[in-house]
Every structure is written in structure tokens, then in C-alpha cells.
N, C-alpha and C positions, 0 to 999 in steps of 0.2 A: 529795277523790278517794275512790272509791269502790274495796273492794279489787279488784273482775272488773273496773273500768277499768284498774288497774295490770296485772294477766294480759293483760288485750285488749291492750295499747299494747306490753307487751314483747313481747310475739306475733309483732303486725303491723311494730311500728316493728325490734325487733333481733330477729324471727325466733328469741327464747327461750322455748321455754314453763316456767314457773314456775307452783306454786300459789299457791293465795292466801295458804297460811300464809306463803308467804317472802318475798309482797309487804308483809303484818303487818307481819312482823321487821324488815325490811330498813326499813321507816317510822319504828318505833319507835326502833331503833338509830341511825339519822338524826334523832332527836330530835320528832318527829311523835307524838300523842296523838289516840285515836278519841275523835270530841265527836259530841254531840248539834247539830246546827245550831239556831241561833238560828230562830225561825218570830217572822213576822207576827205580831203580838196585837190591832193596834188596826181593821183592818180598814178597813168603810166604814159610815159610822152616818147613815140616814136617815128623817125622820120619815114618818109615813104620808100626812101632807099633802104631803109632796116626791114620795113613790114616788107615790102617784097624780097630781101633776102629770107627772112623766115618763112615764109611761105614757099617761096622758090626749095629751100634748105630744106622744108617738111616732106616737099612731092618728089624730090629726090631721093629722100630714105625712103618713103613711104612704098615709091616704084622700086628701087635695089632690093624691098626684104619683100616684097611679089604683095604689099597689101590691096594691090589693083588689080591680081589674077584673078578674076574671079569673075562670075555670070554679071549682066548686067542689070538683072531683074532685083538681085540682091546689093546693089548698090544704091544709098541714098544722101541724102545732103543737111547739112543743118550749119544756118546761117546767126553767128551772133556776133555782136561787138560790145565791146568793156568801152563805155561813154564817159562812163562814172555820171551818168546820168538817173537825178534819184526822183521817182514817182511822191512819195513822201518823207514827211520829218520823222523822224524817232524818237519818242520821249520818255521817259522815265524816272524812278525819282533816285535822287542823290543826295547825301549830308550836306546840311546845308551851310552854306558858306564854306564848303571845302575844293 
């Protein structure tokens, strides 16, 4: 849990507003420690002769069910790759010592 998730729910749910320090406290003192969440490490590992089978494998159905028929004006592109590359840490609190 996230400390503005604790604010938000006492908010909405018992109509209290609290800051975030007394969401802190009140976790800690309940026995709760802020952690680092665990992340993914092992991701997905493929060789180059796989990614271009799949790829190869996608533009060949994708041309057999006619998804290329089509104007060229209505055709666009979007370019991503799964890195398992992470901009930041994620933290949150958890029972502590568990």
C-alpha cells in the first residue's frame, strides 16, 4: 500500500482526512515496514532466430487474413520492446519481518 492510497481510502471510505505522515505512523506502529518491492529479473529471453520466426510467423497470418488490404493512408506503425528495463523502484509497505 501506497502512502496517498491510505489518504485516498480514509477520505472516501471514513470521510477522515489525515496526512500522509499519520498514515506512515499509524503502519509503522501497527508493525508495517516500507520495502522496496521485489521486480521481475528474469524476464523473457529470446534468440534472434525465434524473434524473427515470430515476426516472420505474425506477417504471414496477418497477410493470409487480408490485415494489409487496406489504403495506405490508414496504415500506421508503433514501435515497442519489453527490456524489462525499469525507470524506477517501487515501494511500499509490508508486515514487517515477514
Amino acid at each position: 500500500m501506497h502512502l496517498a492510497d491510505g489518504v485516498a481510502f480514509l477520505a472516501e471510505q471514513l470521510e477522515k482526512k489525515v496526512s500522509k505522515q499519520t498514515v506512515n505512523t499509524t503502519l509503522r506502529n501497527l508493525g508495517f515496514s516500507y520495502r522496496k518491492c521485489k521486480t521481475n529479473n528474469g524476464g523473457y529471453r529470446l534468440s534472434k532466430k525465434q524473434q524473427q520466426f515470430l515476426i516472420i510467423d505474425w506477417l504471414n497470418k496477418r497477410t493470409d487474413d487480408g490485415f494489409f488490404n487496406t489504403r495506405r493512408n490508414m496504415v500506421g506503425s508503433m514501435d515497442f520492446t519489453f527490456t524489462s528495463h525499469k525507470t524506477h523502484s517501487r515501494h511500499s509497505f509490508a508486515k514487517a519481518g515477514g
